[in-house]
C-alpha positions as CSV (number, residue, x, y, z in Angstrom):
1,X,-4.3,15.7,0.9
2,X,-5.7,19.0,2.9
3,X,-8.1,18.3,5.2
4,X,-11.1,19.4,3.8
5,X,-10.5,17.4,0.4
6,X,-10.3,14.4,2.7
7,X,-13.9,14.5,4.4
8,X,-15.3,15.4,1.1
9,X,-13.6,12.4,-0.4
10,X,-14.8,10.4,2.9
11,X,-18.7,12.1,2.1
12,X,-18.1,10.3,-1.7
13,X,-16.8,7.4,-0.2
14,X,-19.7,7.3,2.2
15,X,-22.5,8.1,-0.4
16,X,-21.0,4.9,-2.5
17,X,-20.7,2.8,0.1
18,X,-24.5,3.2,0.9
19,X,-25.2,2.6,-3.2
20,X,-28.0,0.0,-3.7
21,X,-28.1,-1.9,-6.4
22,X,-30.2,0.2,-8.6
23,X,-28.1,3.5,-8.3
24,X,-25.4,4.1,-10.3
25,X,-21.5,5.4,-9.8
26,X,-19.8,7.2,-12.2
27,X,-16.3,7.1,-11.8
28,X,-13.3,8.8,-13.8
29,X,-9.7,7.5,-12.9
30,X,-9.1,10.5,-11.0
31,X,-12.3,9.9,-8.2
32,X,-11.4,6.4,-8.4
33,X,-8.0,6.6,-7.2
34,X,-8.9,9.0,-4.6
35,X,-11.7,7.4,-3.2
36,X,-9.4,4.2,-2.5
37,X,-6.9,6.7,-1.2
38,X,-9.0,7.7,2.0
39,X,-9.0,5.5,5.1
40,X,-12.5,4.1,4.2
41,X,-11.1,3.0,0.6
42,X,-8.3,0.5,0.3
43,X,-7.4,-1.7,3.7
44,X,-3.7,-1.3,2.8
45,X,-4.0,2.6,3.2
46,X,-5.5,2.1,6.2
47,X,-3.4,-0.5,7.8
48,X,-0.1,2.1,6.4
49,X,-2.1,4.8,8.5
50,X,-1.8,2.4,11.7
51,X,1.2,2.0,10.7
52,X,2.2,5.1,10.9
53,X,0.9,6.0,14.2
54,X,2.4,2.9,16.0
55,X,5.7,4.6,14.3
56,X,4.9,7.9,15.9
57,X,4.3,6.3,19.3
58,X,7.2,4.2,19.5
59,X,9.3,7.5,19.2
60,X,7.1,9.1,21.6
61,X,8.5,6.3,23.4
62,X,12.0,6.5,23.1
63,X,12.4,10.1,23.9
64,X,11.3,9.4,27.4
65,X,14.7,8.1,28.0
66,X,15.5,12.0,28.2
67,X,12.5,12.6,30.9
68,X,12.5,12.2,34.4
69,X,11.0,9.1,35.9
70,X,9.0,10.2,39.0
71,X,7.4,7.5,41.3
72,X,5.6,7.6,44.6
73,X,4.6,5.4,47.4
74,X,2.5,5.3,50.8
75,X,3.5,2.4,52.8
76,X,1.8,1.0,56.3
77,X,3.3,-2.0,58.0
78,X,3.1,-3.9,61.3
79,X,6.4,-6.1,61.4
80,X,8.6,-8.5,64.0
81,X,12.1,-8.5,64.1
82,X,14.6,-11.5,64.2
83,X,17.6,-9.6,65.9
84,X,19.6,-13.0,65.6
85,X,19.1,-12.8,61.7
86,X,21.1,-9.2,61.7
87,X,23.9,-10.8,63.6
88,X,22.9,-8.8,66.9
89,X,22.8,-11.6,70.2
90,X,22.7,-10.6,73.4
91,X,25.1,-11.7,76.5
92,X,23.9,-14.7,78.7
93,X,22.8,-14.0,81.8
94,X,22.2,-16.4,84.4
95,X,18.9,-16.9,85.3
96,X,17.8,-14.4,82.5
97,X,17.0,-14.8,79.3
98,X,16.8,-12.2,76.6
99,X,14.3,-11.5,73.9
100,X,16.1,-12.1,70.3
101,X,12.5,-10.8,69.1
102,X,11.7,-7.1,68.7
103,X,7.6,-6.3,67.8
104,X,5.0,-5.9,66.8
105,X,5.8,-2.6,65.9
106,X,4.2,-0.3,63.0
107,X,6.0,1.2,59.9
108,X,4.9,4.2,58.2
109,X,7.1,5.4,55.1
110,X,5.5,7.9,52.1
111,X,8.1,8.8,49.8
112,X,8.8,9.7,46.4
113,X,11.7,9.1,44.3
114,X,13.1,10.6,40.7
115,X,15.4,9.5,38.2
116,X,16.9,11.4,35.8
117,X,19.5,10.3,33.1
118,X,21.7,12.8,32.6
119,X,23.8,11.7,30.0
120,X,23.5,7.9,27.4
121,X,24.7,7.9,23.8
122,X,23.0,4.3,23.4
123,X,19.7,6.6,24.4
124,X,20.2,9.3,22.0
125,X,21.2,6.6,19.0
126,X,17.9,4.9,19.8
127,X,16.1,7.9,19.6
128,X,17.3,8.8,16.3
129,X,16.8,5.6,15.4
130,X,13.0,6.0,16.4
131,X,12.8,9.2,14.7
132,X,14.1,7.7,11.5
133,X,11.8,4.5,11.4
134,X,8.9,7.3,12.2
135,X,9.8,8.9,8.9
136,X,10.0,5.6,6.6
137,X,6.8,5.0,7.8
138,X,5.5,7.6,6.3
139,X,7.9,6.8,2.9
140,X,6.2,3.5,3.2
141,X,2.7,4.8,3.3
142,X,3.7,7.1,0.1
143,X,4.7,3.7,-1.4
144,X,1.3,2.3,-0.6
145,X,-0.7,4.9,-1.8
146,X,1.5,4.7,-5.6
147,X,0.7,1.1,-5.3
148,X,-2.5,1.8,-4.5
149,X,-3.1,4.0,-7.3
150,X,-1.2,1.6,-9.5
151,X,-3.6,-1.5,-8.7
152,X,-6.5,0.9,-9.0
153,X,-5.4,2.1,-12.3
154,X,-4.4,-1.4,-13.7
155,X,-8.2,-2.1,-12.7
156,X,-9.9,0.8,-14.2
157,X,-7.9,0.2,-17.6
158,X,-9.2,-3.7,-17.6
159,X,-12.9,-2.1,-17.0
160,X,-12.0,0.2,-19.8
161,X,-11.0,-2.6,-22.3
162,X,-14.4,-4.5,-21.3
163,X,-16.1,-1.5,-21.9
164,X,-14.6,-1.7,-25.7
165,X,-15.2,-5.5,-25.8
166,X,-18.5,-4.9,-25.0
167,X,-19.1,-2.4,-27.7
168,X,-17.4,-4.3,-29.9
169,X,-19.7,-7.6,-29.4
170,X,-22.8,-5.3,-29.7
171,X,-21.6,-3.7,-33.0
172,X,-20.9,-7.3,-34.0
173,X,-24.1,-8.3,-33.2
174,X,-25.8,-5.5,-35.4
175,X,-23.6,-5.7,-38.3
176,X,-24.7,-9.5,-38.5
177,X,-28.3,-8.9,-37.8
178,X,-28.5,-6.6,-40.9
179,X,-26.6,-8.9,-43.5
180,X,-28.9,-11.6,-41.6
181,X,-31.6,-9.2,-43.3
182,X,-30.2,-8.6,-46.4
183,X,-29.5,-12.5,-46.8
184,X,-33.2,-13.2,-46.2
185,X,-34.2,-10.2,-48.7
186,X,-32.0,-11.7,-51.1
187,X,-33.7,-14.8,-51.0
188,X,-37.0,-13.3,-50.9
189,X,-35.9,-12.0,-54.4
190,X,-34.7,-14.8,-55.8
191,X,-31.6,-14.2,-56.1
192,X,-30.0,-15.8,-52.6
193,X,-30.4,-19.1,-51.6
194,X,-31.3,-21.0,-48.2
195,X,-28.0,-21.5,-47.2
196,X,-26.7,-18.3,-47.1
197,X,-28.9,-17.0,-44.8
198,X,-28.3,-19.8,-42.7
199,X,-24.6,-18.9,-42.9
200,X,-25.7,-15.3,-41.6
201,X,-27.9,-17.5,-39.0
202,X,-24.7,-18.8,-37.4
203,X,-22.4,-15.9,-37.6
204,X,-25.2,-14.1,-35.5
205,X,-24.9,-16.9,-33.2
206,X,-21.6,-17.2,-32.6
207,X,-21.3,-13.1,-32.6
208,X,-24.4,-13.4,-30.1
209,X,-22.2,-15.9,-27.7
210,X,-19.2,-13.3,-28.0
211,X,-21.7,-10.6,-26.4
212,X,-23.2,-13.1,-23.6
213,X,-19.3,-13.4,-22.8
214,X,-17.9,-9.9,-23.2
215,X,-21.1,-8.7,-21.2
216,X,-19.9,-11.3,-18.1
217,X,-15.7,-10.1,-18.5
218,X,-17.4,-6.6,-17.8
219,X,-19.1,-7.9,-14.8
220,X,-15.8,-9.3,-13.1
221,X,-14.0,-6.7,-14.3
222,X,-16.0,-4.0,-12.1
223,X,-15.8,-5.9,-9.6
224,X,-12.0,-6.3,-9.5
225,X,-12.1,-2.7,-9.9
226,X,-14.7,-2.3,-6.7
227,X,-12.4,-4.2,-4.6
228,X,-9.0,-2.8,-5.7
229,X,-11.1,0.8,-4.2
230,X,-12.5,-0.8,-1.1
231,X,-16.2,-0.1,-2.2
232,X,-18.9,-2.4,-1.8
233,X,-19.3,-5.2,-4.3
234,X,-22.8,-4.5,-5.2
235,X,-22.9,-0.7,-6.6
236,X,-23.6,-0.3,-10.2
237,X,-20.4,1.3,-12.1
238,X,-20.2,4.1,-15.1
239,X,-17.1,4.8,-16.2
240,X,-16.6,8.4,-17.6
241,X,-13.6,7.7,-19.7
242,X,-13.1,5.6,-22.4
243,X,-10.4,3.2,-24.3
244,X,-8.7,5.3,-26.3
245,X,-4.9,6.9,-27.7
246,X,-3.1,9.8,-26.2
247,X,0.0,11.1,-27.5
248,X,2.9,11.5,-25.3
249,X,6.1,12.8,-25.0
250,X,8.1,10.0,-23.3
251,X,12.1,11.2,-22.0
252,X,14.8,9.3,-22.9
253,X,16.3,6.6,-20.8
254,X,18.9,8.1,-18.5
255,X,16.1,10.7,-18.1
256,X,13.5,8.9,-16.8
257,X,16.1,6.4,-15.0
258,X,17.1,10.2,-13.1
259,X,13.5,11.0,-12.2
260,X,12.9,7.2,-10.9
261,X,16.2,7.4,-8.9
262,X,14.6,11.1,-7.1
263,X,10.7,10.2,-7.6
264,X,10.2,6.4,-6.4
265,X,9.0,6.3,-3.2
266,X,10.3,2.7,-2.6
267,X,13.8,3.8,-3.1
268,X,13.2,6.7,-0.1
269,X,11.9,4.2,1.9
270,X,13.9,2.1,1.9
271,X,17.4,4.1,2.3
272,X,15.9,5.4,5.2
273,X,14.9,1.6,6.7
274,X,18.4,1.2,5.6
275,X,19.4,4.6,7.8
276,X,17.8,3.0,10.7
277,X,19.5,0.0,10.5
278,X,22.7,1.9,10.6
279,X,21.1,4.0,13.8
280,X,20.5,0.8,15.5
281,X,23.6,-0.7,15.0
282,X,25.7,2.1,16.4
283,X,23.2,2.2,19.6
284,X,23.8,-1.3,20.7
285,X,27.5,-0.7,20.1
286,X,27.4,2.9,21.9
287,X,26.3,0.7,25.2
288,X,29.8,-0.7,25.7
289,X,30.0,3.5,26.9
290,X,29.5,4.9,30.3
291,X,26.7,6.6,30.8
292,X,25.2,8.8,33.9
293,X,22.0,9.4,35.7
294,X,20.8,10.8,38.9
295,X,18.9,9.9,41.5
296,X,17.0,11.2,44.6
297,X,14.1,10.4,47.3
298,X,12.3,12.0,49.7
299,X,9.9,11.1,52.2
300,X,8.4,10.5,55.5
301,X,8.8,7.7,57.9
302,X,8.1,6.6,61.1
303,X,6.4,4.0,63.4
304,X,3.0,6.0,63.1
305,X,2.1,9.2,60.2
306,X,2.4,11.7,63.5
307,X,5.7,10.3,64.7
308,X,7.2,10.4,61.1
309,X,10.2,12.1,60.2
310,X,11.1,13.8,57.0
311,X,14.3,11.7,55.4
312,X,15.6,12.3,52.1
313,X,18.6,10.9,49.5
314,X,20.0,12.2,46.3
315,X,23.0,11.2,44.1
316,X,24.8,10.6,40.7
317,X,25.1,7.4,39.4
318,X,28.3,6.4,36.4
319,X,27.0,3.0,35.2
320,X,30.1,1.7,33.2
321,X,29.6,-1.8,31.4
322,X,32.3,-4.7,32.0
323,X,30.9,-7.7,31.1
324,X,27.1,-9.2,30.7
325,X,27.7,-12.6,29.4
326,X,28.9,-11.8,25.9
327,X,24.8,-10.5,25.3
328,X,25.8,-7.3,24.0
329,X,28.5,-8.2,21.6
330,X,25.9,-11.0,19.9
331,X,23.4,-8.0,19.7
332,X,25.9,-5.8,18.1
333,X,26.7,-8.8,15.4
334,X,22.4,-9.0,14.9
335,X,22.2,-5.3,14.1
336,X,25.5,-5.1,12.4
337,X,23.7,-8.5,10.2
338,X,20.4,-6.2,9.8
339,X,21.9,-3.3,8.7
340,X,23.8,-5.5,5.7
341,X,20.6,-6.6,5.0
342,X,19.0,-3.3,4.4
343,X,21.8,-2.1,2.3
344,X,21.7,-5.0,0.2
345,X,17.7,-4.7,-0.4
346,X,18.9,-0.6,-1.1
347,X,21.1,-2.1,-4.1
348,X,18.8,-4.8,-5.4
349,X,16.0,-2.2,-5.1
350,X,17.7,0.2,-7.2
351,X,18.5,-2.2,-10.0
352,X,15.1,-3.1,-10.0
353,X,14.1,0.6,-10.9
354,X,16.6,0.4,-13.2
355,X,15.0,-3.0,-15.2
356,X,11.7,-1.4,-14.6
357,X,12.3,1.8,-16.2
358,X,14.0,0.2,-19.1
359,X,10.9,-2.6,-19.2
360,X,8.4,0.0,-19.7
361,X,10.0,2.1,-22.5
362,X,10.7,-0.7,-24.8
363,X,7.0,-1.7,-24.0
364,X,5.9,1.6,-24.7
365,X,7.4,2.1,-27.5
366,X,6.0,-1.0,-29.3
367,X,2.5,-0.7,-27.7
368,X,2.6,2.5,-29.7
369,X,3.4,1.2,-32.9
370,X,1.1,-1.6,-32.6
371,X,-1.9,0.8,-32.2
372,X,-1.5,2.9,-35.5
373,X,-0.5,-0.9,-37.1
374,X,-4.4,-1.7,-35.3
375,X,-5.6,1.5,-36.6
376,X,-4.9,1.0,-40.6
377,X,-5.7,-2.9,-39.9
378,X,-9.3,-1.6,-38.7
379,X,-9.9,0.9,-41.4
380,X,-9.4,-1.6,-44.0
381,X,-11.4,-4.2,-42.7
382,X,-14.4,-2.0,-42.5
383,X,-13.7,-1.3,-46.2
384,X,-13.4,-4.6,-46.9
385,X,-16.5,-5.2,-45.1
386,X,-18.5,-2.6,-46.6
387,X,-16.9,-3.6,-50.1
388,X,-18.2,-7.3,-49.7
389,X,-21.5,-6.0,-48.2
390,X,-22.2,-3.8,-51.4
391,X,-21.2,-6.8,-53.7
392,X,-23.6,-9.1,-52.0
393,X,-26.6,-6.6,-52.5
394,X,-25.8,-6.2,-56.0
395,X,-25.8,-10.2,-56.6
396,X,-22.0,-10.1,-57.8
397,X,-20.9,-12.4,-55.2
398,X,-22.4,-14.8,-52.3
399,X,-22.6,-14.0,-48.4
400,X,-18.8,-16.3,-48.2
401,X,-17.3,-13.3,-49.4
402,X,-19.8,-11.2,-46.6
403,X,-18.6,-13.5,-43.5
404,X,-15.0,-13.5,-44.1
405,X,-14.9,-9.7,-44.6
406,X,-16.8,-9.7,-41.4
407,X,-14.5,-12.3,-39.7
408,X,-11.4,-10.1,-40.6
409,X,-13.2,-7.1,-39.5
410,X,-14.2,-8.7,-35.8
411,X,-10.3,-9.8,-35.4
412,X,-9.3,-6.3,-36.3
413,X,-11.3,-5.0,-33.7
414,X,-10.1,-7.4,-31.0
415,X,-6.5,-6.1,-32.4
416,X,-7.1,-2.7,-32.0
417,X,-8.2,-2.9,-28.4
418,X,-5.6,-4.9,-27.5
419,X,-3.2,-2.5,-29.0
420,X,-5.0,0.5,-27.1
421,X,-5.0,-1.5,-23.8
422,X,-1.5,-2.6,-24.1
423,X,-0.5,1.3,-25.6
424,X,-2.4,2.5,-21.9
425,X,-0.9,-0.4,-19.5
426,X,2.2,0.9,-20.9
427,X,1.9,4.1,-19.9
428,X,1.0,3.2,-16.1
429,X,4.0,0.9,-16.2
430,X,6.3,3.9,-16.9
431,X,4.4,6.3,-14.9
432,X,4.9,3.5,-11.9
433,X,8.5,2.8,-12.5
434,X,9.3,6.8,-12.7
435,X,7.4,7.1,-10.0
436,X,5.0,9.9,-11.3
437,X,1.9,7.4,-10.7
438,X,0.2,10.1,-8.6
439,X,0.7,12.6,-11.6
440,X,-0.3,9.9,-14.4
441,X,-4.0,9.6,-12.5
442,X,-4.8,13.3,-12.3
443,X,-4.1,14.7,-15.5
């Protein structure tokens, strides 16, 4: 995101947060998505973000293997010497003893020192190694955001089908009010009888229930949606879109398994985790080489600061490694063991995409036929339902007739946003596995 599109998604986020009760946010997918997106929204963003920078740091880190190491010192001492404890002893004389003690005396020494490698392949492998891990840290915060936007999405589509459920109850809830009224005019009449509009009592009943429960499945789902965005639990949601059907071109299968291979950000992560493995391994073996630094000092010392005198030492150091207990060889085996891991997790990874992609077409293909099957199911029960209704009021039938019409016409309903939920989770699971998630939510 460019800067400026992030503190105005932060402003949003802010003005949200600070929702009471009473106001009301509307929310498309798009705002949705992006509001979790920002460091305010989703704690896994956020904690990728940290992630990140640690990242960043740590090869900030290694790279000052390649600086000089500059150190300084003032130092003021009174000491005594044991001469004996140098070797140094003094002839016997007769009559004489001498002094093996030397002091109190003062010590003054300010100096600083430098070190400098000059030369370390173990140094510059680790450093690559850094720079890589920096890099699939920012992979893995790409993977967090698609997930992100995934679990946001999957959220907003569950609000959605409450949405429709809710609808649904209501428009139960009216269509058995009025043939509760038209069973109570037919009885008025004459020509209806008690027990019919007692049947229309119960159906309004139980289609009353069906709201009470489709009004609370609307409540959690917001919620689940609130928390999947990192917003606080208590704002009042309006959701700008709508369950409904969108024709799509979908590619064929070694099409979309292509653009999942190039586009999923899991994959990209994790052959470069798997790249620094392999950087790590060849560091810890590269120490077995020489490697070559230099050194230097300079200062003053002397038994007071007036009497000091300026002293200095440089030099070149060749480090060669012979033997350290067998430590390095069982560090070479751990990396050599990590970096099998890594490609192992690259391979089961990318059969995963593979199951994934092939997953969501065959789902998407069905969910599509089952919404035009919910479609024709739905137009015919509300002519069956309208058919029965017309019957009743002309006294050609009784309300049975009514009430199972209306029955059919309530499951038909249910099917049809099923279908159109299933038809849209289908279409985030292939947007996910192709890893176009981020262009799914903003179209």
């Amino acid at each position: 995101m460019r800067p400026l599109h992030l503190v105005v998604m932060a402003a949003s986020l802010a003005a949200a947060q600070e929702a009471t009760p009473q106001a009301t946010l509307k929310l498309s997918l798009k705002r949705a998505v992006e509001i979790a997106l920002t460091p305010e929204g989703s704690p896994r963003v956020a904690l990728a973000m940290e992630s990140v920078k640690q990242s960043q740091e740590q090869a900030r880190e290694a790279k000052s293997a390649f600086l000089p190491t500059i150190d300084g010192a003032v130092q003021e001492q009174s000491e005594t010497v044991n001469l004996k404890s140098y070797g140094i002893t003094f002839p016997s004389v007769p009559g004489f003893t001498f002094s093996t003690f030397v002091g109190p005396f003062g010590l003054f020494d300010a100096r600083a020192s430098a070190q400098q490698s000059i030369f370390s392949f173990s140094d510059i492998r680790k450093y690559k190694a850094a720079k890589m891990a920096a890099s699939a840290s920012n992979a893995d915060l790409n993977t967090t955001r698609d997930q992100v936007s995934d679990q946001v999405a999957r959220a907003y589509l569950a609000s959605l089908r409450a949405d429709a459920a809710l609808e649904s109850a209501r428009a139960d809830v009216d269509l058995s009010t009025a043939l509760l009224r038209l069973a109570q005019q037919q009885k008025d009449a004459g020509t209806g009888t008690g027990i019919e509009v007692t049947r229309a009592q119960v159906q309004l009943a139980n289609d009353q229930q069906k709201l009470l429960v489709a009004d609370n499945d609307r409540r959690r789902a917001v919620l689940q949606l609130l928390r999947a965005m990192g917003l606080n639990l208590d704002a009042n949601v309006e959701l700008s879109d709508k369950l409904a059907y969108a024709e799509v071109n979908v590619a064929t299968l070694e099409a979309s398994l292509t653009e999942a291979r190039s586009q999923r950000t899991e994959l990209k992560a994790q052959q470069q985790h798997e790249e620094v493995a392999r950087l790590n391994y060849g560091s810890v073996t590269a120490e077995r080489l020489p490697s070559a630094a230099a050194f230097g000092n300079y200062g003053a010392i002397g038994t007071a600061i007036d009497s000091s005198r300026a002293t200095r030492d440089v030099g070149v150091e060749l480090k060669v490694p012979i033997f350290d207990g067998l430590r390095r060889e069982a560090r070479i085996a751990e990396s050599l063991s990590q970096y099998r891991q890594e490609k192992t997790r690259t391979r089961d990874l990318e059969q995963q995409i593979e199951l994934d992609v092939r997953l969501a077409l065959d789902s998407f293909r069905s969910a599509k036929a089952q919404v035009q099957t919910a479609e024709d199911g739905l137009t015919l029960a509300q002519n069956e339902v309208a058919q029965a209704e017309r019957r009743y009021q002309a006294g050609v039938t009784n309300s049975i007739e009514v009430t199972d019409a209306q029955t059919r016409l309530d499951r038909a309903r249910d099917n049809r946003i099923a279908a159109l939920y299933n038809y849209n989770l289908a279409r985030i699971d292939l947007a996910t596995a192709t890893g176009t998630i981020t262009e799914y939510v903003n179209q």
